[in-house]
C-alpha positions in Angstrom: 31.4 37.1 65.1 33.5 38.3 68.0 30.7 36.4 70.2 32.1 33.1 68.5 35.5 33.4 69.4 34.8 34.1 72.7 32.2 31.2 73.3 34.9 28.8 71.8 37.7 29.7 74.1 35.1 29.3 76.7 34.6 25.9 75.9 38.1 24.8 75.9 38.3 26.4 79.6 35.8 24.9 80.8 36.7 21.4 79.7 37.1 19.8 82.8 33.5 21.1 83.9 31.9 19.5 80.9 33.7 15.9 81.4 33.0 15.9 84.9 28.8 16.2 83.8 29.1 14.0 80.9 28.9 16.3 78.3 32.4 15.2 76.6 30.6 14.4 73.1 28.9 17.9 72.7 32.2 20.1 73.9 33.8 18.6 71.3 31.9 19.3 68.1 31.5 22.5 69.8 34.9 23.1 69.8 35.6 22.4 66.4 32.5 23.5 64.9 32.7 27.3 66.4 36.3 28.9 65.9 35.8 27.5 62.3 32.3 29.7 61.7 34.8 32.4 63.9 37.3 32.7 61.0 34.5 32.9 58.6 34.0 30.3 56.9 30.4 27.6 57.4 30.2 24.7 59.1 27.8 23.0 56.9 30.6 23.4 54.4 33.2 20.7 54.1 36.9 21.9 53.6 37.7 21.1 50.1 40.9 18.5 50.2 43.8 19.4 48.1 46.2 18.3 45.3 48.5 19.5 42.8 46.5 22.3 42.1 44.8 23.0 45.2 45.3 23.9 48.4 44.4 20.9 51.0 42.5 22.4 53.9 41.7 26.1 52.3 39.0 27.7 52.1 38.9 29.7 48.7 34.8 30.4 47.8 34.3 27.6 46.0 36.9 28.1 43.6 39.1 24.7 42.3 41.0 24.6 39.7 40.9 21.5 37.5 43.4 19.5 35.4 42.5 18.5 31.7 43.7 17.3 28.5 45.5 14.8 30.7 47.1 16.9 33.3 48.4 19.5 30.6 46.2 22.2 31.5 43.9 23.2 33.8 40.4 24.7 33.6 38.8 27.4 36.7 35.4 26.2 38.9 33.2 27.3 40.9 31.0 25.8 43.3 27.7 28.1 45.0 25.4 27.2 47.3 24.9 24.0 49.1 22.5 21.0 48.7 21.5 17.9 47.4 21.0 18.9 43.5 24.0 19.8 41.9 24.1 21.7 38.8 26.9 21.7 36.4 26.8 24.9 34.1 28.0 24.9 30.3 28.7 28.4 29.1 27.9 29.2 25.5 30.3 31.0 23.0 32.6 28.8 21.8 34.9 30.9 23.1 33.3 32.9 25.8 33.6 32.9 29.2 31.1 31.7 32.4 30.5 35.6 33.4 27.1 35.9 31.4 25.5 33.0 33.6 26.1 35.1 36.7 22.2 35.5 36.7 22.0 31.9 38.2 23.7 33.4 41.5 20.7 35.4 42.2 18.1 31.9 41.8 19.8 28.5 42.5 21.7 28.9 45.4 18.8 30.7 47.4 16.7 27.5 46.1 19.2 24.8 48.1 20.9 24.5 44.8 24.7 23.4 44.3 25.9 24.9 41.0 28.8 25.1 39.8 30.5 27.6 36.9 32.9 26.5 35.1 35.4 28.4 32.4 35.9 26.2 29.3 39.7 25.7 28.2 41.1 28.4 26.3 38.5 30.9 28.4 37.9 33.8 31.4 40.2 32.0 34.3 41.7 28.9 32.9 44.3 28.2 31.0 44.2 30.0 27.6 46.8 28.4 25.1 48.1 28.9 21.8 46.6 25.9 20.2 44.0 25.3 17.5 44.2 21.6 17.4 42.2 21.8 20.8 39.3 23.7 19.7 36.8 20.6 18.7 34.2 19.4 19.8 35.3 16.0 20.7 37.9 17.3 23.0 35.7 19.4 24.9 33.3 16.6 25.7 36.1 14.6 26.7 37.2 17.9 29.0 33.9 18.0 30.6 34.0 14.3 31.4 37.3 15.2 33.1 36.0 18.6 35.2 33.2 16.0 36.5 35.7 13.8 37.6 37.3 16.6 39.3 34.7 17.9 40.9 33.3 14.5 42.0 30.1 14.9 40.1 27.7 12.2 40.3 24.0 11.8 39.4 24.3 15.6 38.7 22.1 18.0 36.1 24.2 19.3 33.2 22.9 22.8 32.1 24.7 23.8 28.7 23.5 27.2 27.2 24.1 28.0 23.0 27.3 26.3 22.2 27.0 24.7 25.9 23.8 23.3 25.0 25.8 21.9 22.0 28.2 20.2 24.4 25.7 18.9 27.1 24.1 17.2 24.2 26.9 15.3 23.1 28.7 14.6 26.7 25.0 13.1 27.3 25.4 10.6 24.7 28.3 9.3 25.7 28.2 9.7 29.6 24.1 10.1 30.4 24.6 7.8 33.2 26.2 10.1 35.3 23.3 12.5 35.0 20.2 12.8 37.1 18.8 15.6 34.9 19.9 17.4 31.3 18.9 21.0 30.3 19.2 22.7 27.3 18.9 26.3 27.2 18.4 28.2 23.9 20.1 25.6 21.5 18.4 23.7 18.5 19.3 20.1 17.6 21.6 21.0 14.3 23.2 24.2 13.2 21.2 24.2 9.8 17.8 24.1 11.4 19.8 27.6 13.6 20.7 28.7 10.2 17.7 29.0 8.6 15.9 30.2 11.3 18.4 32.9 11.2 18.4 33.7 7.5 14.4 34.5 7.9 15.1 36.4 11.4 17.4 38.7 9.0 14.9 39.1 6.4 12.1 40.2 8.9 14.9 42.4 10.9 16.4 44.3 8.5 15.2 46.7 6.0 15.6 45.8 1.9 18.9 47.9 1.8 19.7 46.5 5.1 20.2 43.2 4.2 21.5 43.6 0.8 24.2 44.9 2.3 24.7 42.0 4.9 24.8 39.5 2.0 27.1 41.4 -0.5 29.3 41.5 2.5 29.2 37.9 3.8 29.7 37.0 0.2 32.7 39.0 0.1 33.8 37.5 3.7 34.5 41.2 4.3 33.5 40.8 8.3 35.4 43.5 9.9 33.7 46.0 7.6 32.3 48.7 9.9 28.9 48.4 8.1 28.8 44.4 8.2 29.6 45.1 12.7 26.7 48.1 12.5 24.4 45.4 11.0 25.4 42.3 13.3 25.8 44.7 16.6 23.5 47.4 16.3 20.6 46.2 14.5 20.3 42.5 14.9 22.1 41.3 18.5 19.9 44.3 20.4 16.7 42.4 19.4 17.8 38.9 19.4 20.6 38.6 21.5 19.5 40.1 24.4 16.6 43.1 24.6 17.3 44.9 27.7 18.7 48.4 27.1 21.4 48.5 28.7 22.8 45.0 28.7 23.5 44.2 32.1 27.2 44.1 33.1 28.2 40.3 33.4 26.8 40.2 29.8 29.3 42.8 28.2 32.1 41.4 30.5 31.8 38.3 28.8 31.9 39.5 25.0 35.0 42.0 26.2 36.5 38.6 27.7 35.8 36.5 25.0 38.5 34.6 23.1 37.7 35.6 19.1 40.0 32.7 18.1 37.8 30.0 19.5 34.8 31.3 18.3 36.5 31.8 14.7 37.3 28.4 14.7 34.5 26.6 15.7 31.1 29.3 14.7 32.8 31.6 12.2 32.8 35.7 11.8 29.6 36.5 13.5 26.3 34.7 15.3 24.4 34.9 11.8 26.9 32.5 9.2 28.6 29.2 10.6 31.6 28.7 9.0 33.8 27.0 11.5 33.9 23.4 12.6 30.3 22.9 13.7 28.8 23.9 10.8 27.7 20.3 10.1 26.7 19.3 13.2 23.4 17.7 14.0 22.0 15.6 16.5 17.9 15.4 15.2 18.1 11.5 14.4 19.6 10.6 18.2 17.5 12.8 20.2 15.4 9.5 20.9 18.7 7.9 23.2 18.2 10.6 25.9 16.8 8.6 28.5 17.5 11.0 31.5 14.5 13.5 32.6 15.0 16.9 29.8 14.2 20.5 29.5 14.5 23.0 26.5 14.0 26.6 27.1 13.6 28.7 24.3 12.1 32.2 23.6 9.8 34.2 21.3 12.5 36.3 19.6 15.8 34.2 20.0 18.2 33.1 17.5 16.6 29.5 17.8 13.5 28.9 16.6 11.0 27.8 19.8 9.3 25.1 17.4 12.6 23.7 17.3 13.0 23.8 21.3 9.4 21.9 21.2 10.1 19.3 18.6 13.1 18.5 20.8 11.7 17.8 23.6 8.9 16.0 22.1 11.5 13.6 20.9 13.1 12.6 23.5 11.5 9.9 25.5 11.3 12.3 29.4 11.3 15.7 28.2 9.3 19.2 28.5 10.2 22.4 27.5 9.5 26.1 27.9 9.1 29.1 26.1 9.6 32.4 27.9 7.5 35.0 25.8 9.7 37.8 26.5 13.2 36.6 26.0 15.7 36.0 23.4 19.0 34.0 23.2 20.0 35.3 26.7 16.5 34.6 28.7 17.8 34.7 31.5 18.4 38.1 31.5 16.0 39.6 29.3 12.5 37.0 30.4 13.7 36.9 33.8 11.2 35.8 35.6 9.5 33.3 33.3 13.2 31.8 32.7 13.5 30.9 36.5 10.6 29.9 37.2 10.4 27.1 34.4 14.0 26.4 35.2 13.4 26.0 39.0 10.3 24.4 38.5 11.9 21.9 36.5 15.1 20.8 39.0 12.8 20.7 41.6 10.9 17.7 39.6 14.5 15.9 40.1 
């Protein structure tokens, strides 16, 4: 980039040349355009402004920080790529952090898609406090109402992933006229159609002994028992979690970063019994209200059952959905390919 430096000191030199032809207009963008591509950063790319919790002026890769619950807190972004589409991300969890999306860096950016990650309160780089009261449902759709306003979101896709799927859902109810697109990833419409689906994915999983075990200790809410963590970790998230031996890295970052208390609170002990606060939730009888153009993606030997990812979209009024053969819940990782390209496929439609 040494070249740049040079060529925009030579501009300023030869100022006096360029007004004497005429050429005022072009020495000027010239002059602004090239040192800033010499310290690094890109043109096309406008300098974020700043406020209380950003610097105005400063390049930091796409990173802006975010206030929510009214200014109390403040929640981490990030913004990739650059284009016309933009692509808000909603991790899964509840309680885990952004890291396991990192797949999407390797697709939508490269497609002229602006995406942006985005750790949920109480997660990975945002604020993390001691507070249960905050861990509901209503308050994070009323937090991702308030990281689109901070990010200046506007006819934007909302991507939500397991619990995120959860969230896009509802933020969509209340605020679909914001959104250009909706996509839910691996996330059925109620947590007892997840639950049964689960109960027979045990049952075809595990052997006899197997799952007698499981149940005696789920009855006895003994969940830290070594065997009920063997059962959940060893034998059932390895085949319907995700299938790829070994997981990849952004995957077990995110479980090692994950925030147990959230999760406690709103799933329960484990992926395979619901016990916290969404254990009642279901959205079947509204599906009809989404408006905005839709797509499920399931997969063959996820958590969620792929007839539920159908119905859905068959319910609501502009939607399609996917199926990638290969996959479980994280399909994105483990049915590569097929994941992409029906995700890719579908923002192009937009």
């Amino acid at each position: 980039m040494a070249w740049k430096v040079a060529e925009g000191y030579s501009v300023a030199m030869r100022r006096r040349d360029f007004l004497k032809t005429g050429a005022c207009a072009a020495a000027a963008a010239n002059a602004v355009a090239l040192p800033a591509l010499a310290q690094g950063g890109d043109a096309r790319e406008p300098l974020p402004g700043g406020d209380a919790l950003n610097p105005d002026g400063i390049r930091v890769a796409g990173i802006r920080m975010v206030a929510v619950c009214s200014g109390k807190y403040k929640v981490w972004t990030k913004r990739m790529g650059t284009g016309p589409l933009k692509v808000l991300l909603l991790h899964g969890g509840p309680g885990f952090p952004h890291d396991y999306l990192e797949a999407m860096e390797s697709f939508l950016p490269q497609a002229g898609i602006e995406m942006y990650y985005y750790d949920q309160l109480g997660v990975g780089n945002s604020d993390i406090p001691d507070d249960p009261s905050l861990w509901t449902l209503e308050r994070y759709t009323n937090e991702v109402e308030e990281v689109r306003q901070g990010l200046t979101l506007e006819n934007f896709v909302l991507y939500g992933h397991s619990w995120g799927g959860i969230l896009a859902l509802e933020y969509a109810l209340k605020y679909q006229h914001h959104l250009r697109g909706l996509v839910i990833s691996n996330m059925t419409a109620s947590v007892q159609s997840y639950l049964k689906h689960i109960a027979e994915l045990t049952e075809q999983l595990l052997t006899p002994n197997e799952l007698a075990q499981l149940r005696a200790l789920e009855t006895a809410k003994d969940y830290e028992n070594p065997a009920y963590r063997h059962i959940v970790e060893e034998r059932l998230y390895p085949t319907t979690m995700c299938r790829l031996k070994p997981w990849p890295e952004p995957v077990t970052r995110a479980f090692r970063l994950a925030n147990e208390k959230i999760y406690n609170q709103m799933q329960g002990k484990s992926e395979f019994e619901v016990t916290g606060n969404l254990k009642d939730w279901e959205r079947w009888d509204r599906l009809h209200e989404f408006r905005v153009k839709a797509l499920t993606i399931g997969a063959t030997h996820d958590e969620m059952a792929t007839e539920d990812m159908v119905k859905m979209a068959k319910m609501m009024p502009n939607a399609t959905s996917a199926i990638c053969p290969k996959g479980s819940h994280l399909c994105m990782w483990d049915d590569q390919s097929a994941y992409f390209r029906h995700l890719l496929e579908f923002l192009r439609s937009l």
